[in-house]
C-alpha positions as CSV (number, residue, x, y, z in Angstrom):
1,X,4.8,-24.7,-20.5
2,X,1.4,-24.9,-21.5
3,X,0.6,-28.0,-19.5
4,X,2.0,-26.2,-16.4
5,X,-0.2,-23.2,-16.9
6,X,-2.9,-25.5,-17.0
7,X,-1.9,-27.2,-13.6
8,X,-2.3,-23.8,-12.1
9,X,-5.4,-22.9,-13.8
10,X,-6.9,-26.2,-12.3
11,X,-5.0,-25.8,-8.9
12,X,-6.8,-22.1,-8.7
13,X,-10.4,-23.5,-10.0
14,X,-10.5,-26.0,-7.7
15,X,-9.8,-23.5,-4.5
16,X,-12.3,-21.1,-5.9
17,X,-14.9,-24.4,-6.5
18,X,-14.0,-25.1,-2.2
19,X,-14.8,-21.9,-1.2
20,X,-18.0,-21.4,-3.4
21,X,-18.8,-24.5,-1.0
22,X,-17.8,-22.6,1.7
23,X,-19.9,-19.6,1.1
24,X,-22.9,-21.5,-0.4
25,X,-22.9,-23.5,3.1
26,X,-22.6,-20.1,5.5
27,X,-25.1,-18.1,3.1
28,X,-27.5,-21.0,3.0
29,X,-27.6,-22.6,6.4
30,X,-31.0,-22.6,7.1
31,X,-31.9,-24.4,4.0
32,X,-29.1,-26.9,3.9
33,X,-28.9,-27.9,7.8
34,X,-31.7,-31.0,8.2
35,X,-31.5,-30.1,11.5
36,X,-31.4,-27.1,14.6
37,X,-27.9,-27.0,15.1
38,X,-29.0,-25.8,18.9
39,X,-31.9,-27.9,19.9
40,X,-30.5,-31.0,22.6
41,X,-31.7,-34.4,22.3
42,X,-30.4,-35.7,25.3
43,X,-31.4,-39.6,24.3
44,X,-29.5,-39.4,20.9
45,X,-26.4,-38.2,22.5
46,X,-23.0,-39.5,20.7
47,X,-24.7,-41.0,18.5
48,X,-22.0,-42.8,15.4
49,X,-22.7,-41.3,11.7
50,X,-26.2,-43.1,10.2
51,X,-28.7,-42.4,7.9
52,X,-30.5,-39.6,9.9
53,X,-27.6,-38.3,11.4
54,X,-24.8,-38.2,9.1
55,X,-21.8,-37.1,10.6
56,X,-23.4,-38.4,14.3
57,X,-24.0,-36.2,17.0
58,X,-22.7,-34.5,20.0
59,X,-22.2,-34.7,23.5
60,X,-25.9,-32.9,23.5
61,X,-27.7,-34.8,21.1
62,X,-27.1,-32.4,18.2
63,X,-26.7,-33.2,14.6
64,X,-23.0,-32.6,14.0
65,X,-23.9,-31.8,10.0
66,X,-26.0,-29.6,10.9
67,X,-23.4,-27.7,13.5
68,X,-20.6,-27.9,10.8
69,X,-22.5,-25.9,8.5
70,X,-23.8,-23.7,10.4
71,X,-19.9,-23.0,11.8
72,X,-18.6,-21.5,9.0
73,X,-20.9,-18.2,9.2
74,X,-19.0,-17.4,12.5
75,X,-15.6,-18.5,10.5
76,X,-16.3,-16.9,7.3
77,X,-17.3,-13.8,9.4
78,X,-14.3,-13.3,11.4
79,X,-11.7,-14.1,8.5
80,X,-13.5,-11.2,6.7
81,X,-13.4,-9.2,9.6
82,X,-9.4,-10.0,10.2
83,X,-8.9,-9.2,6.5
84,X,-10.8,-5.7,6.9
85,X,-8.8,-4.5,9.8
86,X,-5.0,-5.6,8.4
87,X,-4.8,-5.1,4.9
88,X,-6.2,-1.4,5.3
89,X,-3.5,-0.5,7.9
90,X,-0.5,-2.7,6.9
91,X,-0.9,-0.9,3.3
92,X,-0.9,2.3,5.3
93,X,1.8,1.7,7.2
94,X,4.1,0.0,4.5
95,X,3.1,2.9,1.9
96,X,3.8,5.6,4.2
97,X,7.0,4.6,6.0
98,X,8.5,3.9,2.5
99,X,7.4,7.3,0.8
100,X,8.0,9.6,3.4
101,X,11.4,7.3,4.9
102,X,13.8,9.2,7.7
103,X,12.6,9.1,11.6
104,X,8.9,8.6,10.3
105,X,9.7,5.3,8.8
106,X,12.0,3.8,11.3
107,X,9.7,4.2,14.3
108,X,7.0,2.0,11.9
109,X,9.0,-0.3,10.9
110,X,10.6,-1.0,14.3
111,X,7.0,-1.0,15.8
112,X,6.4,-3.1,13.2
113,X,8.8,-5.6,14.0
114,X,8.3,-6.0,17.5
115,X,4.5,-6.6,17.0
116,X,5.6,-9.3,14.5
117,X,7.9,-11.2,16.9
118,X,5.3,-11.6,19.2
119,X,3.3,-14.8,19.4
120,X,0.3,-14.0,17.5
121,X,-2.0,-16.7,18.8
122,X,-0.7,-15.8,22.6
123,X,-1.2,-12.1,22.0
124,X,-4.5,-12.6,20.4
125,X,-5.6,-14.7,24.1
126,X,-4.3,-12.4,26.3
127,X,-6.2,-9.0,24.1
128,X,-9.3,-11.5,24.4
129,X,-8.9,-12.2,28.2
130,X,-8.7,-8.0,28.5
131,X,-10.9,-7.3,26.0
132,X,-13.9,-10.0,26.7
133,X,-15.3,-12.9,24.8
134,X,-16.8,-12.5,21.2
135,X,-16.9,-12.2,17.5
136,X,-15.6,-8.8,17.6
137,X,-13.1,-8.8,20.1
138,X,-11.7,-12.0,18.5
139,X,-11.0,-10.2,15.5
140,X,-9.3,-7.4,16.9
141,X,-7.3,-9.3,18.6
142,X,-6.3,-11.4,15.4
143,X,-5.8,-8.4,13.4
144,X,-3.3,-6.9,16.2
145,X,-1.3,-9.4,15.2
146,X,-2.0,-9.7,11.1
147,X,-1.1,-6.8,9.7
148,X,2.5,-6.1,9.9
149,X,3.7,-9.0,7.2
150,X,1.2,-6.3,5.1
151,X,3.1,-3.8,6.1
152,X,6.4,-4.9,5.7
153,X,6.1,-6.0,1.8
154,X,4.3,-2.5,1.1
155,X,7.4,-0.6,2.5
156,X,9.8,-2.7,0.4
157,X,7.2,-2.3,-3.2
158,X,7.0,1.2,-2.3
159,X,10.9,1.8,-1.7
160,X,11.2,0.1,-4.8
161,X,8.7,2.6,-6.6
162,X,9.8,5.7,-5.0
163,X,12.6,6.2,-7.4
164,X,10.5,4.8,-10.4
165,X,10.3,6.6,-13.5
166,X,6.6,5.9,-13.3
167,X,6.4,8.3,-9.9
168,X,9.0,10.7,-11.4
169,X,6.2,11.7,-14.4
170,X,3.8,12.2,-11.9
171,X,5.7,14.3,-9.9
172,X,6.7,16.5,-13.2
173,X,2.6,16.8,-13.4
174,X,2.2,18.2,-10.1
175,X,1.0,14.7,-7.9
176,X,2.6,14.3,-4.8
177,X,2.2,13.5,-1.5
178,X,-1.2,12.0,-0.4
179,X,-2.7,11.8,-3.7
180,X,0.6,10.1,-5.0
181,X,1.0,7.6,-2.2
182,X,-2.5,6.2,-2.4
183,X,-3.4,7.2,-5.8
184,X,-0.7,5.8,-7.7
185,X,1.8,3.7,-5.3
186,X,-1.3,1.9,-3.4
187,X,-2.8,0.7,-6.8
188,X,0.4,-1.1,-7.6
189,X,0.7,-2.6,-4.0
190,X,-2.8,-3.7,-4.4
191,X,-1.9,-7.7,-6.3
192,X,0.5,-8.5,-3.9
193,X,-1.1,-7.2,-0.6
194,X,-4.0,-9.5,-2.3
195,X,-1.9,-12.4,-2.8
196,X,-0.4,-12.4,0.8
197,X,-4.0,-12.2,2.3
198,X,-5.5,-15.0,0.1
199,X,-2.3,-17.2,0.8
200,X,-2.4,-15.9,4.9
201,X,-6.4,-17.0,5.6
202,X,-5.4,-20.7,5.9
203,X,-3.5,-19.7,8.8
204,X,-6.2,-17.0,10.2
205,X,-8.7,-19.6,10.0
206,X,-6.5,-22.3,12.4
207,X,-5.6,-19.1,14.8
208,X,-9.8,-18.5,15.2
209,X,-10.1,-22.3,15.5
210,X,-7.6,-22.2,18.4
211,X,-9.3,-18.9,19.8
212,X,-12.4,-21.1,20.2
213,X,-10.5,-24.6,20.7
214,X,-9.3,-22.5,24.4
215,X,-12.5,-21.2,24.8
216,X,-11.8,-17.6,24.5
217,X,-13.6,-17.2,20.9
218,X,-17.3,-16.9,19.7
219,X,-19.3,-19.1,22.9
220,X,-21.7,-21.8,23.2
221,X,-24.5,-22.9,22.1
222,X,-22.8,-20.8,18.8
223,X,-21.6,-23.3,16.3
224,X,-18.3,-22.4,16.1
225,X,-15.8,-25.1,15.1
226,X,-12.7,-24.8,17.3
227,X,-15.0,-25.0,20.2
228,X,-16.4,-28.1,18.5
229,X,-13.5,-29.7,18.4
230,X,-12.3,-29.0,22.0
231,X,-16.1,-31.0,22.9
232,X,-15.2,-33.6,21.1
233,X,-11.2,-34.3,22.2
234,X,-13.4,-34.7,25.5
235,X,-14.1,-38.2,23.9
236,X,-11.8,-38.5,20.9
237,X,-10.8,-42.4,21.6
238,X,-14.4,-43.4,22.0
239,X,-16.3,-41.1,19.9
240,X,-14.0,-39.9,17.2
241,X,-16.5,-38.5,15.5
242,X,-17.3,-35.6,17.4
243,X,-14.1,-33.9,17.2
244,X,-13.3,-35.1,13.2
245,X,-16.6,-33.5,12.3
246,X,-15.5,-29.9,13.1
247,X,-11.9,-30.4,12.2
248,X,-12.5,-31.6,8.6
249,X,-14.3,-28.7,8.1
250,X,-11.3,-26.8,9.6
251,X,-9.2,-28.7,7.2
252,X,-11.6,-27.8,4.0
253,X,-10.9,-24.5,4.6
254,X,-7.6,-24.0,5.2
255,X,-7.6,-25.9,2.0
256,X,-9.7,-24.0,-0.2
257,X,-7.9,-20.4,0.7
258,X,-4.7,-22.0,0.3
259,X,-5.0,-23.4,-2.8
260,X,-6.8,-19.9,-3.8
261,X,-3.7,-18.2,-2.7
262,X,-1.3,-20.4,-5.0
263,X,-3.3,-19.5,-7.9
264,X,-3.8,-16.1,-7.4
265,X,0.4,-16.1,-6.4
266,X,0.6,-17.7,-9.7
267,X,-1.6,-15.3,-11.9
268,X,-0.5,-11.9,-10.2
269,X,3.0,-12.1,-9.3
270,X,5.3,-11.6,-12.0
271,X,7.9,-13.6,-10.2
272,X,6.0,-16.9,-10.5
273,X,5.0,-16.0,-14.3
274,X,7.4,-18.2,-15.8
C-alpha cells in the first residue's frame, strides 16, 4: 500500500515538475530564448542541431529553440482559455439539468449529446473558417466542443446529491434553489470537474496543435507549434528536425497534464483511494 501511494505521489510530482517547465519557459521567453524566434537568416536555413543552434533551424533561418519556447505562450494561452469557457458552462449545465430535472433537463442533456457526437476537431475548423483566424476564435471554437463531458458528469454527481441527506438539512434551513445549486452542490462537483479538465488538456493541447497543423489557428510569423510542425513535414525525410522540434514539445505537454491528471484522479477521487 504504502509503496503504491508513493508511485502516485511521484507520478503527480513529476507532472507538476513538467509543467513548472512549461510555465517557466512561456513566462520567461525573453530571457531563456538565445535567439528572436522571428528574425530570418536566410543563409542559415535548415540548418542540423549544433552548438549555436541547438535544435537547428527552419525553413527561414530561425533558431528552432528559440521558436519552441516561445510556442508554448500561444499554447499555454489557449488551453487556459478552453478551460475558462467549458468548465464554467458544463458545471452550469450538469448542475442545473440535474436539480431542477423534468423538460428543463431533457432538452440539456439532449443538446448536450448531440454537441458531443460531433467531431470536435471538425467542428472546431469549420467555427474557425466562419469565425476567422486567431487566438480567440480558436478557443471558442474548442470550447464549443469541450464542455459537454463537464456537463454530463455534473448532472449524474448532482442527481446523485439531490436526494442526499446533506441537501435535505439545508433545505430544512431554508436554502434552496440558486443558492443551493451553486452554493452547496457546485462545491462538491468542484474535484471531479477538476480532475476531468486536468486529465482532458492532453487532448486540448493536440486539438490546438491540429488547429494550427491545418493552418486555421494562431498565424505566422507567431510561434505556434502545430504550425511548426506542418513547416517542417514539408521536409520531414531530409530535415527531420524541423518538424520533431515542435512535436516534442507537443509531446512534453501532453505529458506533463496527463500525468497531472492521474495524480490529481488519484488524490481526489474517492474511487481510486484504495
Amino acid at each position: 500500500m504504502k509503496a503504491r501511494s508513493r508511485l502516485r505521489i511521484t507520478t503527480f510530482s513529476i507532472g507538476v515538475g513538467l509543467v513548472v517547465i512549461l510555465l517557466i519557459a512561456a513566462v520567461f521567453a525573453n530571457w531563456l530564448a538565445p535567439f528572436d524566434p522571428n528574425i530570418q537568416h536566410i543563409e542559415i536555413r535548415l540548418q542540423p542541431p549544433s552548438d549555436a543552434h541547438w535544435l537547428g533551424t527552419d525553413g527561414f533561418g530561425r533558431d528552432l529553440l528559440s521558436r519552441v519556447i516561445y510556442g508554448a505562450r500561444p499554447t499555454l494561452l489557449l488551453v487556459s482559455l478552453i478551460l475558462v469557457l467549458t468548465i464554467p458552462i458544463g458545471l452550469l449545465i450538469g448542475i442545473s439539468a440535474g436539480y431542477i430535472g423534468g423538460w428543463y433537463e431533457r432538452i440539456l442533456m439532449r443538446f448536450t449529446d448531440i454537441v458531443m457526437s460531433l467531431p470536435s476537431l471538425v467542428i472546431a475548423l469549420a467555427l474557425v473558417a466562419i469565425m476567422g483566424h486567431g487566438l480567440m476564435n480558436g478557443a471558442l471554437a474548442l470550447a464549443f466542443t469541450s464542455w459537454p463531458p463537464f456537463a454530463r458528469q455534473a448532472r449524474a454527481e448532482t442527481l446523485a446529491l439531490r436526494r442526499s441527506d446533506y441537501l435535505a438539512a439545508a433545505r430544512m434551513q431554508g436554502i434552496g434553489g440558486v443558492r443551493l445549486m451553486f452554493g452547496h452542490i457546485l462545491p462538491l462537483c468542484l474535484p471531479s470537474a477538476v480532475v476531468r479538465a486536468a486529465l482532458s488538456l492532453g487532448g486540448i493541447i493536440l486539438s490546438a496543435a491540429g488547429l494550427g497543423f491545418l493552418g486555421m489557428g494562431i498565424q505566422p510569423p507567431t510561434a505556434e507549434w502545430g504550425s511548426m510542425v506542418a513547416e517542417g513535414s514539408k521536409v520531414i525525410f531530409d530535415q527531420w528536425w524541423v518538424a520533431a522540434a515542435p512535436g516534442g514539445a507537443i509531446l512534453f505537454a501532453s505529458l506533463a497534464f496527463n500525468l497531472v491528471g492521474d495524480g490529481l484522479r488519484d488524490k481526489m477521487d474517492t474511487r481510486h483511494a484504495n
